[in-house]
FITOR-997418 format. One record per atom (N, C-alpha, C): residue in one letter; x negated, y, z. Coordinates in steps of 0.1 Angstrom, whole numbers, padded with zeros to 4 digits, always signed. Each point is the difference from the previous one (the first is absolute). Last residue first. Layout:
aXYZ ...
END
This chain:
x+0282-0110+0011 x-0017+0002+0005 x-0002-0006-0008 x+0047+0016-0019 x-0006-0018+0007 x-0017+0008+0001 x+0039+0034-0010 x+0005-0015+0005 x-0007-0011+0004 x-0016+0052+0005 x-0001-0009-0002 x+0011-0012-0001 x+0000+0043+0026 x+0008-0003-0014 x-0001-0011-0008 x-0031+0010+0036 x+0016-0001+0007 x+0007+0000-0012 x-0045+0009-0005 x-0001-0015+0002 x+0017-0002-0001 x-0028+0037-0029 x+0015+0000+0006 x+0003-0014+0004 x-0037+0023-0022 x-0003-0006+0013 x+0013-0001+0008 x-0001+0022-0041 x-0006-0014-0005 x-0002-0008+0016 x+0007+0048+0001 x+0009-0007-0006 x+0002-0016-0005 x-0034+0031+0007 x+0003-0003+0012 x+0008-0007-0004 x-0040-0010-0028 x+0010+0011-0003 x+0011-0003+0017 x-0038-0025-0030 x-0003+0011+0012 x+0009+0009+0000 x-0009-0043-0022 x+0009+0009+0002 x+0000+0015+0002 x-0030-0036+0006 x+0001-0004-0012 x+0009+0012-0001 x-0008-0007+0042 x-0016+0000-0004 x+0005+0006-0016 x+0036-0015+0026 x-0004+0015+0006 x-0017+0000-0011 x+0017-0042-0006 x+0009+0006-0004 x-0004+0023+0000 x-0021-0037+0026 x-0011+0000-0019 x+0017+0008-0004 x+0004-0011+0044 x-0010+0008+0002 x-0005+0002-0015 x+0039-0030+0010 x+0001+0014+0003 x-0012+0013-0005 x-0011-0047-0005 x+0013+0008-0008 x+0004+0010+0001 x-0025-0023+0032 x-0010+0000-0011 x+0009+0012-0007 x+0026-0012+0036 x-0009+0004+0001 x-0012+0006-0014 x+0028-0038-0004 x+0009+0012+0001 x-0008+0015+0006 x-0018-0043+0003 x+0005+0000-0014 x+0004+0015-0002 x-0011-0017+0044 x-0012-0001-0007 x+0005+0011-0018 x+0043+0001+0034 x-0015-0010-0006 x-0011+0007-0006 x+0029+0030+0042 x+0002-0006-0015 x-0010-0009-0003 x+0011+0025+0040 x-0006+0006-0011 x-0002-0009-0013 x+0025-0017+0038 x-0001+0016+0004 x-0007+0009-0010 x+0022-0057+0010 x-0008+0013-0013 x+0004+0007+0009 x+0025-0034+0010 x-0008+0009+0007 x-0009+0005-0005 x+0028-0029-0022 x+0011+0012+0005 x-0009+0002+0012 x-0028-0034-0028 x+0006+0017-0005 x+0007+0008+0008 x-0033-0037+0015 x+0012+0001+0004 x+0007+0011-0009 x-0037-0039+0004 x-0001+0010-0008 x+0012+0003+0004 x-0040-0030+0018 x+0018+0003-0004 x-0002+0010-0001 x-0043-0012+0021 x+0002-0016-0008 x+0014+0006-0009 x-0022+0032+0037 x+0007-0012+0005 x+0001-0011-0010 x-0026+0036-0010 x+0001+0007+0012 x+0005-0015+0007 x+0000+0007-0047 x-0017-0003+0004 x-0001+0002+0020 x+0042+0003-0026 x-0007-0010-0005 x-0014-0005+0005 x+0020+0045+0003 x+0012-0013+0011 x-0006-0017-0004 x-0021+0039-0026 x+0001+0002+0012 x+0004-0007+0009 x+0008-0002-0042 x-0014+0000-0001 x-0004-0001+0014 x+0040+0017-0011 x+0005-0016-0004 x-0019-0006+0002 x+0009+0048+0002 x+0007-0009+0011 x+0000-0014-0003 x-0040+0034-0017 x+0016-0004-0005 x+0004-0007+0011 x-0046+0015-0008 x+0009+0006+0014 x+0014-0003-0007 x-0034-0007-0026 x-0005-0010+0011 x+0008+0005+0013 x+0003+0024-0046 x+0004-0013+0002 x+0001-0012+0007 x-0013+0046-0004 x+0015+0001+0005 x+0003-0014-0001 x-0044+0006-0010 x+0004+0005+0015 x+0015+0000+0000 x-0023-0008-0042 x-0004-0014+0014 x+0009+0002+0014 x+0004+0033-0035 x+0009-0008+0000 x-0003-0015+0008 x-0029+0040-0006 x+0014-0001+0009 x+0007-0010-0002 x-0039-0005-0025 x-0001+0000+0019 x+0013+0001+0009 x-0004+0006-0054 x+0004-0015+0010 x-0005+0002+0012 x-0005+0036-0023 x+0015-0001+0004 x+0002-0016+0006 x-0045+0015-0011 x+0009+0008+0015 x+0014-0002+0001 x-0031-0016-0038 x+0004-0009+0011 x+0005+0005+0015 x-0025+0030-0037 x+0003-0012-0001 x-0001-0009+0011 x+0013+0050+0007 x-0013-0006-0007 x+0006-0009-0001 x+0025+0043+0015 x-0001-0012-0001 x-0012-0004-0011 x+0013+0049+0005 x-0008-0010+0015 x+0000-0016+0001 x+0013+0047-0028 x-0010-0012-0003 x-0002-0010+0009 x+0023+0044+0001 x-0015-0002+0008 x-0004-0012-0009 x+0045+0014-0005 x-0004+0013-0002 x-0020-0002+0001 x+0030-0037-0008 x+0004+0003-0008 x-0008+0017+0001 x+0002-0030+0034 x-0010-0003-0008 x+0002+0008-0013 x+0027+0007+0036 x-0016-0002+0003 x-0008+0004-0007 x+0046-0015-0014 x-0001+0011+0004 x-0012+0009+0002 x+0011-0045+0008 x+0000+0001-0013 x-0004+0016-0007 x-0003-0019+0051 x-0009-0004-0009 x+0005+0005-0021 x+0034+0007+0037 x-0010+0015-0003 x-0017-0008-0007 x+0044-0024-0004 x-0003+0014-0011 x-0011+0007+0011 x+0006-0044+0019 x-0009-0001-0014 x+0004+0012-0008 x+0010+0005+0050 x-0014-0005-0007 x-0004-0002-0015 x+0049-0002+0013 x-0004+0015+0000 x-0017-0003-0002 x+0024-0040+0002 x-0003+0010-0011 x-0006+0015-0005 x+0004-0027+0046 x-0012-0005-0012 x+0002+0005-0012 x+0033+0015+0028 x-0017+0007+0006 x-0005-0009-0006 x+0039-0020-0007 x-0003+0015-0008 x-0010+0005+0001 x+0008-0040+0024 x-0003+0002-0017 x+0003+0014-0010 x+0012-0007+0046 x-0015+0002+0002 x-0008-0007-0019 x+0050+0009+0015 x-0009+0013-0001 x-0014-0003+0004 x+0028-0037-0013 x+0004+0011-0011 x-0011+0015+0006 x+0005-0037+0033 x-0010-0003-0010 x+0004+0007-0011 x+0026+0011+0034 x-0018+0002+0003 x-0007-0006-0009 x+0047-0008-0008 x-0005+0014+0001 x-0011+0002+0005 x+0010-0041+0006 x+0000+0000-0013 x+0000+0018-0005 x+0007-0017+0046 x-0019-0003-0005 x+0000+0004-0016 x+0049+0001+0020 x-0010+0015+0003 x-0016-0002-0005 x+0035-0037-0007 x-0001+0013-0010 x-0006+0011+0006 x-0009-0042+0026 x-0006+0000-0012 x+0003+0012-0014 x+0019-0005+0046 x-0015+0010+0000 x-0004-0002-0012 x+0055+0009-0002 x-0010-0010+0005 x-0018+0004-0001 x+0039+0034-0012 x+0007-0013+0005 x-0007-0015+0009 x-0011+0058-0007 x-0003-0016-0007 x+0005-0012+0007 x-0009+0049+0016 x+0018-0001-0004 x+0001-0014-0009 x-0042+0019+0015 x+0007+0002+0013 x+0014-0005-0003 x-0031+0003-0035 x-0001-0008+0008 x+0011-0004+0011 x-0002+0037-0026 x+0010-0007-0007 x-0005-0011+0006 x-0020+0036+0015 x+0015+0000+0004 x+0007-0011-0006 x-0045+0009-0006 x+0000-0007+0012 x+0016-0001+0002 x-0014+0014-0040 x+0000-0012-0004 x+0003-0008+0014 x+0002+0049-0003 x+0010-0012-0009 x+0000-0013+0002 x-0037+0029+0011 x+0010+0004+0010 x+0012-0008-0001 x-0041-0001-0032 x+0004-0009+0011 x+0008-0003+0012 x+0000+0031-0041 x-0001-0014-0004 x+0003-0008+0017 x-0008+0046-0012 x+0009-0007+0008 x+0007-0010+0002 x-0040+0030-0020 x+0011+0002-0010 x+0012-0010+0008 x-0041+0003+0023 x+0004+0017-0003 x+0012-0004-0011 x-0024-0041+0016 x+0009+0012+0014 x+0007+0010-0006 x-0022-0026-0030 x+0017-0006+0003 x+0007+0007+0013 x-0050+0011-0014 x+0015+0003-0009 x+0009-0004+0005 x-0033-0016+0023 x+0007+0015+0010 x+0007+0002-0017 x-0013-0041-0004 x+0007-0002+0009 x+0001+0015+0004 x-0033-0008-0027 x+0014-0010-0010 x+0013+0008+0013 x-0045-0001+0012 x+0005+0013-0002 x+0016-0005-0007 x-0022-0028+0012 x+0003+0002+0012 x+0006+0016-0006 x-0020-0033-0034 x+0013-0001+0003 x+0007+0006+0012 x-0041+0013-0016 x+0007+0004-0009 x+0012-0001+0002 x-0038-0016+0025 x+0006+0014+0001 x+0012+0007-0004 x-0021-0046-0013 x+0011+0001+0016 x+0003+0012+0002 x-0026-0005-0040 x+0016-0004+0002 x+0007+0003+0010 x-0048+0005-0003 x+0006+0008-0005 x+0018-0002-0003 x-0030-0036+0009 x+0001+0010+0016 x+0008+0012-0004 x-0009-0030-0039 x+0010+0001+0009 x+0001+0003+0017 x-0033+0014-0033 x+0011+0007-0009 x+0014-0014+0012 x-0045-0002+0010 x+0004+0014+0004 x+0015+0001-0005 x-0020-0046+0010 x+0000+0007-0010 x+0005+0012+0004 x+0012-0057+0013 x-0016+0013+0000 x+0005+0010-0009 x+0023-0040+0025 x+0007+0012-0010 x-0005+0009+0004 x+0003-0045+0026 x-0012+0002-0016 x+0007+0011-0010 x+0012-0010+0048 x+0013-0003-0009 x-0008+0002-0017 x-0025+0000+0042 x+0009-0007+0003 x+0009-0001-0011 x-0034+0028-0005 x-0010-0012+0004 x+0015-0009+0006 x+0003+0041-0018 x-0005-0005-0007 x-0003-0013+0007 x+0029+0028+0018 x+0004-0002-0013 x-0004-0006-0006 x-0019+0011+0042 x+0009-0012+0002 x+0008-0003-0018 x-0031+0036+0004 x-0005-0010+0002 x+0009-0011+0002 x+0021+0040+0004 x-0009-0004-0015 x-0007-0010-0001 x+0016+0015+0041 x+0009-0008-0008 x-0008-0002-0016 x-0015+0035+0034 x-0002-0014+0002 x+0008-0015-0009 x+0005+0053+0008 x-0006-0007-0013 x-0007-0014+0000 x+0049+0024+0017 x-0020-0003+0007 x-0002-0009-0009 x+0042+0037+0000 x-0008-0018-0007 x-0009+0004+0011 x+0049+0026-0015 x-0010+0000+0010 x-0009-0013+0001 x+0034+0044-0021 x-0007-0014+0001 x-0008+0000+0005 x+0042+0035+0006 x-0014-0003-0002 x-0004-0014-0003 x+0042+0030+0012 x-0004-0002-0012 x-0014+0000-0005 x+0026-0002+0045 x-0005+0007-0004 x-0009+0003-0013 x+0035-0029+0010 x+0004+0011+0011 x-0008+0012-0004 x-0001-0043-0026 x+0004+0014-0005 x+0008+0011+0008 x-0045-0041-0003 x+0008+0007+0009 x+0008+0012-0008 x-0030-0043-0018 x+0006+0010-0004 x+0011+0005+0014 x-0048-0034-0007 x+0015+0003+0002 x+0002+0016+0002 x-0039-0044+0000 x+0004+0007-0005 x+0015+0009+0001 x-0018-0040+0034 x-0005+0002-0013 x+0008+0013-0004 x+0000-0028+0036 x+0013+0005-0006 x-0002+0004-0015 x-0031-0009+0038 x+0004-0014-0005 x+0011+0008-0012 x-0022+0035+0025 x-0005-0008-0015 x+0003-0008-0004 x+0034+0023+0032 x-0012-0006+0001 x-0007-0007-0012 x+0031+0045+0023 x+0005-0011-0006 x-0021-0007-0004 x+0042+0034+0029 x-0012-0005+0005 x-0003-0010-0013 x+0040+0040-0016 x-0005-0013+0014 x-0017+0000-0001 x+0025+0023-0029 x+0009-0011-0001 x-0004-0002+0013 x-0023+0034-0013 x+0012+0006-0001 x+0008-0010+0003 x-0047-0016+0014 x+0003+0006-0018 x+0018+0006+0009 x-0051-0021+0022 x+0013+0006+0003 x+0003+0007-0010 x-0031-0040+0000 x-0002+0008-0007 x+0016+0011+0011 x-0044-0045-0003 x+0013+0008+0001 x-0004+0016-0004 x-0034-0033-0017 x+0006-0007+0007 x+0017+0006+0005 x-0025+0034-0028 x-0007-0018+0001 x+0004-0005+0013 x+0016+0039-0041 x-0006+0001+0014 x-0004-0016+0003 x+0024+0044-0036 x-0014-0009-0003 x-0003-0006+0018 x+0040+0029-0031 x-0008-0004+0013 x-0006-0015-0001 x+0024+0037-0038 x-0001-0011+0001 x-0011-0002+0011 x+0043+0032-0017 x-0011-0001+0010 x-0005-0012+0001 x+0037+0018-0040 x-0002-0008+0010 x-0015-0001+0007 x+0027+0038-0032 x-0013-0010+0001 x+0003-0008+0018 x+0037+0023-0031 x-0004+0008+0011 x-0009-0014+0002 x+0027+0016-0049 x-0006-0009+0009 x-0012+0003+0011 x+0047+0026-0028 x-0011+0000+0004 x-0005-0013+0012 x+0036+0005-0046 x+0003-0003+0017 x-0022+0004+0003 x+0028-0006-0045 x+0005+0014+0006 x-0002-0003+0019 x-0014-0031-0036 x+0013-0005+0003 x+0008+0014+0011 x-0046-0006-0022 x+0010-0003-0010 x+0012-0002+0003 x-0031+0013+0032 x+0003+0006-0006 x+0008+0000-0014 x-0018-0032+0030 x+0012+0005+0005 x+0005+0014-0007 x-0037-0028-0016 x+0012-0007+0001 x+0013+0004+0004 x-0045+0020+0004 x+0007+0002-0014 x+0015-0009-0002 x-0026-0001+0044 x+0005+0013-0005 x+0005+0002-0014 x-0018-0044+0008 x+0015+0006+0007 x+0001+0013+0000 x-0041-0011-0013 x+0010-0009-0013 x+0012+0002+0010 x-0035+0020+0023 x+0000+0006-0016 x+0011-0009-0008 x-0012-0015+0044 x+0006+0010+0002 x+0005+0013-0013 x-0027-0045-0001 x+0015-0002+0003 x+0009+0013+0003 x-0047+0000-0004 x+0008-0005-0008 x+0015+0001+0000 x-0030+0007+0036 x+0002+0011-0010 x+0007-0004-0012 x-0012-0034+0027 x+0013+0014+0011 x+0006+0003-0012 x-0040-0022-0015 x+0012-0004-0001 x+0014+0005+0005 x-0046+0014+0014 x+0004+0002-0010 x+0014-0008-0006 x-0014-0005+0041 x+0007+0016-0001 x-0001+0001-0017 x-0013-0042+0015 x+0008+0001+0006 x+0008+0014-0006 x-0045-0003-0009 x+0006-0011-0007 x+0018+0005+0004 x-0036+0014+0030 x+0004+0017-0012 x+0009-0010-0013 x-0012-0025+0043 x+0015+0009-0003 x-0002+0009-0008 x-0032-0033-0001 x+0015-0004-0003 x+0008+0007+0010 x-0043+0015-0008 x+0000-0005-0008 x+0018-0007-0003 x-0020+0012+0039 x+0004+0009-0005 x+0002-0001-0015 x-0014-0035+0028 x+0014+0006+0002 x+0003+0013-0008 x-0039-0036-0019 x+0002+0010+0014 x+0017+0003+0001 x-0018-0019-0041 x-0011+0006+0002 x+0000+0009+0013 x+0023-0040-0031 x-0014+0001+0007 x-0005+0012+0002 x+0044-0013-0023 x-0013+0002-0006 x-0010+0000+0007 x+0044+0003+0017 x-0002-0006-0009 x-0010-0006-0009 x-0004+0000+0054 x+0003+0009-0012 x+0005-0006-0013 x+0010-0025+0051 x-0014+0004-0010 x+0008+0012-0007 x+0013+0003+0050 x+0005-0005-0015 x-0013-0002-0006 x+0006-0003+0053 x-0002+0005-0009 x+0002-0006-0012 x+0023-0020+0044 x-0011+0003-0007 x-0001+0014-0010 x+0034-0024+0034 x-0010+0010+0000 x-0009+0010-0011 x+0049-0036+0009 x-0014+0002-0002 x-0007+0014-0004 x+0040-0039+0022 x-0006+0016-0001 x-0010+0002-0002 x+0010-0039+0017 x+0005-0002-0013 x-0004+0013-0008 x+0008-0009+0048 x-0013-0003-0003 x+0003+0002-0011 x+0040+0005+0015 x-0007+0011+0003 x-0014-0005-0004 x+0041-0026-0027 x-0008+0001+0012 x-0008+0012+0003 x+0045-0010-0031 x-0015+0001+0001 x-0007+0004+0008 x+0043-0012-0013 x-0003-0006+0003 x-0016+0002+0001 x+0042+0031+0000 x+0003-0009-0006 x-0013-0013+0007 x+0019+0046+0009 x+0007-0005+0006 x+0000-0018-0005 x-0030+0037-0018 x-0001-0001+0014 x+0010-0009+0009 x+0004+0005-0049 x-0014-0006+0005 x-0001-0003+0013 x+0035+0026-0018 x+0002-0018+0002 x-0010-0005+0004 x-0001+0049-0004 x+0008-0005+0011 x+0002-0018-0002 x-0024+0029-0031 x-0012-0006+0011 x+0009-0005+0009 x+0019-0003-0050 x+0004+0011+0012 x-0009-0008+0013 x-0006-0005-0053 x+0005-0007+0011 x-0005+0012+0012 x-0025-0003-0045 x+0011+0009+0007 x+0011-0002+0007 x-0040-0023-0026 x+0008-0001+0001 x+0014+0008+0000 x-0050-0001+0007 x+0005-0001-0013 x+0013+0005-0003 x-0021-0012+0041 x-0011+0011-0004 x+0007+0001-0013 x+0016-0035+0022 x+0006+0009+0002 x-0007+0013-0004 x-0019-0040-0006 x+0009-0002-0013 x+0006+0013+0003 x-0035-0018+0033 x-0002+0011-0012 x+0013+0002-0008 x+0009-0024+0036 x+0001+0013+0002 x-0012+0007-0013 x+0015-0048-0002 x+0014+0013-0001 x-0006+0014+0000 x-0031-0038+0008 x+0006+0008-0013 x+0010+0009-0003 x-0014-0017+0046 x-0005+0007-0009 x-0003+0007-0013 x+0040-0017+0025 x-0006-0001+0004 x-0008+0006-0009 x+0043+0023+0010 x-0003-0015-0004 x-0020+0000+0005 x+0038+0045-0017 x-0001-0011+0014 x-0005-0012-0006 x-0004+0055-0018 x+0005-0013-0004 x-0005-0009+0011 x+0003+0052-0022 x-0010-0006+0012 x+0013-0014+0001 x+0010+0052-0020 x-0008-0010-0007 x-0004-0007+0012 x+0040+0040-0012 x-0012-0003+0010 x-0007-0015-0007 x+0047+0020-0018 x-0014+0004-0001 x-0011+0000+0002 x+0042-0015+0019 x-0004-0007-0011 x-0012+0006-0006 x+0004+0017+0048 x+0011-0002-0009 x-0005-0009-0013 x-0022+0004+0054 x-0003+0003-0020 x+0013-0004-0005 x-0012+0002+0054 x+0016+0003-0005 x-0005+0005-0014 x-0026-0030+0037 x-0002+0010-0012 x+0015+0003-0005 x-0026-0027+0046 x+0015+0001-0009 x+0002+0013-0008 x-0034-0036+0034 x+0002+0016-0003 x+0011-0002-0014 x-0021-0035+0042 x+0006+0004-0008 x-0002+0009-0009 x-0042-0016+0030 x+0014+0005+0003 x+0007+0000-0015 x-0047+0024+0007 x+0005-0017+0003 x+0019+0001+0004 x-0038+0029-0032 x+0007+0002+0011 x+0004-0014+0001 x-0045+0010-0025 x+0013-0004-0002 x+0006+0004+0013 x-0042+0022-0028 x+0002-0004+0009 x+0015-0008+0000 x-0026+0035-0025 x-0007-0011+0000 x+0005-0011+0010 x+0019+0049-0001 x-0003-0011-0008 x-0013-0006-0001 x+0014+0035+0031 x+0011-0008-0001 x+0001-0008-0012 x-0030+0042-0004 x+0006-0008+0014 x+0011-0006-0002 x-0030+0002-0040 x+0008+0011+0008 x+0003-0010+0012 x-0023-0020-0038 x-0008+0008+0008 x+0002+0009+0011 x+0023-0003-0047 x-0009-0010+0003 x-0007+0003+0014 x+0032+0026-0026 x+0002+0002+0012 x-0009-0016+0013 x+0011+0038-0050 x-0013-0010-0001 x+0002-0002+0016 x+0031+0017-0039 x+0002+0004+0014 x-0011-0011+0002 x+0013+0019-0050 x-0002-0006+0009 x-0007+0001+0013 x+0020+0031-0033 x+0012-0011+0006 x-0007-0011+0005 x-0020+0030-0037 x-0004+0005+0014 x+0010-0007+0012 x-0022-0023-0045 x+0012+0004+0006 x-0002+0007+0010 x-0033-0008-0043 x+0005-0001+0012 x+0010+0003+0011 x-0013-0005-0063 x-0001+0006+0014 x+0001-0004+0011 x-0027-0027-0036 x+0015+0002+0004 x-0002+0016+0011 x-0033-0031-0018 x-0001+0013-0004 x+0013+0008+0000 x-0008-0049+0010 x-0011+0006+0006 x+0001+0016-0001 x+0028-0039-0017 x+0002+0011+0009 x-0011+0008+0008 x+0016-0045-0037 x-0010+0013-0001 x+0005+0011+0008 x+0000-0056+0002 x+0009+0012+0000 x-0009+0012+0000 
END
């Protein structure tokens, strides 16, 4: 991925190092993330897959993953060359993203207000709550910020084999996926029409329409991207697609327990995923990332 000569976002919040992270609180703790928020329950796989995902940190915590489990560590870089190396990486992509939605929203008479992306390692206190690297990655739209430890990158690569800037560059892409849906009210909708879903499997099936959209949304602003910067090289689009591929639900429940359960999807197959994400890639148009209109994922 060619980002070296990208601009830089001034929206990133560098809080590596701050009081009150590096560290876990013991004890329960209970995140009130609306569908927007990101962080996933289960055992160690699960919790990279949540770094991806966008599952609300509230199931995680109420779900199965142990306080030792939490991890600490530092991130490798994409490229080798120090931390600062991967957040000027990091903020470049911000920046990205913040140039293909402002035009986006402007084709549509609406101004786009840049989501704050916070950088920290191990915890974190975000507008949602207390929330923990296990959780991986995640979109808060109390206070319309993202929020990683770059520690996960490595888990990207070395647990779920989805090396490559151009799909670390995704995950950004898809968390941002998620403050559009804040600002155009996508997700306020989607929690009401939950709330009123006859069964869990038709409410999961709305979580998985809006976490296939924030994979679409990812592939217009990569189409978009590239279209102004160049930024895809040979084989950056298959990286993403290693990555949305190894985080599909059916991928997931398979490799977690042996079964595959569809009417528990929360973000969609392997399949559907991929699809989503080369449709936004190929397309790149908002309109095209219409999951809820969809008749068949």
């Amino acid at each position: 991925m060619r980002w070296q000569d990208g601009r830089e976002s001034e929206n990133v919040e560098d809080r590596r190092g701050a009081p009150g992270s590096g560290g876990f609180r013991t004890g329960g703790i209970g995140i009130p993330i609306g569908r927007g928020g990101i962080g996933i329950g289960g055992l160690a796989v699960i919790v990279v897959v949540s770094l991806l995902l966008g599952i609300n940190p509230l199931d995680l915590l109420q779900g199965t993953v142990p306080q030792e489990q939490a991890r600490t560590e530092q991130s490798d870089v994409p490229r080798g060359g120090g931390d600062d190396e991967l957040k000027r990486f990091v903020s470049v992509v911000l920046a990205d993203t913040e140039d293909t939605w402002a035009a986006q929203f402007q084709q549509i008479g609406r101004t786009y207000q840049d989501p704050a992306l916070v950088l920290f390692s191990g915890t974190v206190d975000s507008g949602c709550g207390f929330a923990q690297a296990a959780m991986g990655p995640f979109y808060c739209p109390q206070d319309r910020k993202v929020y990683i430890d770059l520690s996960f990158y490595r888990d990207l690569r070395d647990r779920f084999r989805a090396p490559g800037d151009f799909a670390q560059a995704y995950v950004i892409a898809h968390e941002v996926g998620h403050h559009v849906q804040n600002l155009l009210g996508i997700s306020d909708r989607v929690q009401q029409a939950q709330r009123q879903a006859g069964s869990q499997a038709d409410a999961n099936g709305l979580s998985v329409r809006l976490e296939l959209q924030a994979d679409c949304f990812a592939g217009l602003w990569a189409n978009h991207a590239n279209r102004e910067r160049q930024i895809i090289e040979p084989g950056d689009v298959e990286e993403a697609l290693t990555a949305a591929s190894a985080i599909g639900d059916d991928r997931l429940q398979r490799q977690s327990r042996g079964t595959v359960t569809p009417d528990s999807f929360t973000h969609g197959s392997s399949a559907q995923r991929v699809q989503w994400f080369r449709t936004g890639l190929e397309r790149g148009e908002l309109n095209a990332c219409d999951t809820f209109g969809a008749e068949r994922l």
